[in-house]
Structure formats: structure tokens, C-alpha cells
C-alpha positions, 0 to 999 in steps of 0.5 A, a space after each residue: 500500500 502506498 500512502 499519498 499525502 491529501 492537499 489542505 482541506 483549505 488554502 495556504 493563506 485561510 488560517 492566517 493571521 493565527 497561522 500563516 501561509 509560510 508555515 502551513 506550505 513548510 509544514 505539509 509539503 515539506 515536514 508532512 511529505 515528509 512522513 509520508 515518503 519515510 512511511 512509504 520507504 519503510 513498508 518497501 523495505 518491510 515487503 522486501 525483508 519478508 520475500 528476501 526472508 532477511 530481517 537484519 534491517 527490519 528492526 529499524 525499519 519497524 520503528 519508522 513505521 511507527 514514527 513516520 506513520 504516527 506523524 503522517 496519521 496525527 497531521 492529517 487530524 491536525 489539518 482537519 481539525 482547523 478551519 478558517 471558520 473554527 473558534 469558539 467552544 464545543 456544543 452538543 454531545 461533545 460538550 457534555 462529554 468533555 464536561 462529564 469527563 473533565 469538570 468543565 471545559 475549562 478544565 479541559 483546556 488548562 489540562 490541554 494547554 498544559 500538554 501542548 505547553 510540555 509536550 515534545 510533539 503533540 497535544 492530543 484528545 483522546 477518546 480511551 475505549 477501555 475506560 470509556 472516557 475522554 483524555 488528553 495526551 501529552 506525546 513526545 515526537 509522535 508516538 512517546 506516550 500515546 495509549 494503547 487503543 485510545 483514538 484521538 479526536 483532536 490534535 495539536 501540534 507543538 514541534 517548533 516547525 509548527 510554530 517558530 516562524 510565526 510566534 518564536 519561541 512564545 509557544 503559547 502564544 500558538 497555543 492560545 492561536 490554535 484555539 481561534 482556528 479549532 474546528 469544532 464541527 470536525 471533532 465532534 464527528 470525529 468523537 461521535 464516529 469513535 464512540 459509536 464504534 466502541 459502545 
């Protein structure tokens, strides 16, 4: 299976002044493109391994899946979860749900921003099946600290790349930035798909 990387479900310019043209062309045709190739690269060399029946380099090769397929899997949310329309706050089940969950929403968001403020990769809300609740994730590169089984529903990223042309190193500058451009519309589906699929 060879993975391709979809255009941006908006333009380059859509989500500025919160994220600007330079960053989002950087960041999906380069760093996104990126992943993508390194995903690619790795299943060849996993199919060839197993014909060949040699398996020195599989090791390696495996770890790629995980790093490159996590992070072309996390920046395709993290696309879809932004619009030039987004903000606000979530409505609806999801609104209740992270209410139940956490206490409030704005209990979610100091928990969420302190993820992003930490993290080394990603913030992600999750929705955990075993517990059956939602959670936030504070993940390193892609894949350090995620939960085995939980789904995520809404994703940020906080590597520098994301970032540092606009804000420097006033990362929750960015923070407060992402919050302008949540699409929630895009999460809610996304929790409402998952949920259905696992109660």
C-alpha cells in the first residue's frame, strides 16, 4: 500500500493571521511529505525483508513505521481539525462529554494547554475505549506516550516547525492561536464516529 499525502482541506493563506501561509506550505509539503515518503520507504523495505526472508534491517525499519506513520496519521487530524471558520467552544454531545469527563471545559483546556505547553510533539484528545472516557495526551515526537487503543479526536501540534516562524519561541502564544482556528464541527464527528464504534 502506498500512502499519498491529501492537499489542505483549505488554502495556504485561510488560517492566517493565527497561522500563516509560510508555515502551513513548510509544514505539509515539506515536514508532512515528509512522513509520508519515510512511511512509504519503510513498508518497501518491510515487503522486501519478508520475500528476501532477511530481517537484519527490519528492526529499524519497524520503528519508522511507527514514527513516520504516527506523524503522517496525527497531521492529517491536525489539518482537519482547523478551519478558517473554527473558534469558539464545543456544543452538543461533545460538550457534555468533555464536561462529564473533565469538570468543565475549562478544565479541559488548562489540562490541554498544559500538554501542548510540555509536550515534545503533540497535544492530543483522546477518546480511551477501555475506560470509556475522554483524555488528553501529552506525546513526545509522535508516538512517546500515546495509549494503547485510545483514538484521538483532536490534535495539536507543538514541534517548533509548527510554530517558530510565526510566534518564536512564545509557544503559547500558538497555543492560545490554535484555539481561534479549532474546528469544532470536525471533532465532534470525529468523537461521535469513535464512540459509536466502541459502545
Amino acid at each position: 500500500m502506498s500512502h499519498e499525502l491529501d492537499p489542505l482541506p483549505y488554502d495556504y493563506d485561510a488560517l492566517e493571521p493565527h497561522i500563516s501561509e509560510q508555515v502551513l506550505t513548510w509544514h505539509h509539503d515539506t515536514h508532512h511529505q515528509g512522513y509520508v515518503n519515510g512511511l512509504n520507504n519503510a513498508e518497501e523495505t518491510l515487503a522486501e525483508n519478508r520475500e528476501d526472508h532477511e530481517f537484519g534491517s527490519t528492526p529499524s525499519a519497524l520503528g519508522n513505521v511507527s514514527h513516520n506513520g504516527s506523524g503522517h496519521y496525527l497531521h492529517t487530524l491536525f489539518w482537519n481539525n482547523m478551519s478558517p471558520n473554527g473558534g469558539g467552544e464545543p456544543e452538543g454531545e461533545l460538550r457534555d462529554r468533555i464536561e462529564e469527563d473533565f469538570g468543565s471545559y475549562e478544565a479541559w483546556k488548562g489540562e490541554f494547554e498544559a500538554a501542548a505547553g510540555a509536550a515534545g510533539g503533540w497535544a492530543l484528545l483522546v477518546y480511551d475505549p477501555v475506560s470509556k472516557q475522554l483524555r488528553n495526551l501529552k506525546v513526545d515526537k509522535h508516538d512517546q506516550g500515546a495509549l494503547w487503543g485510545a483514538h484521538p479526536i483532536l490534535a495539536l501540534d507543538v514541534w517548533e516547525h509548527s510554530y517558530y516562524h510565526d510566534y518564536g519561541p512564545a509557544r503559547g502564544d500558538f497555543i492560545q492561536a490554535f484555539f481561534e482556528v479549532i474546528d469544532w464541527d470536525d471533532v465532534a464527528e470525529n468523537y461521535q464516529n469513535t464512540v459509536s464504534n466502541h459502545e
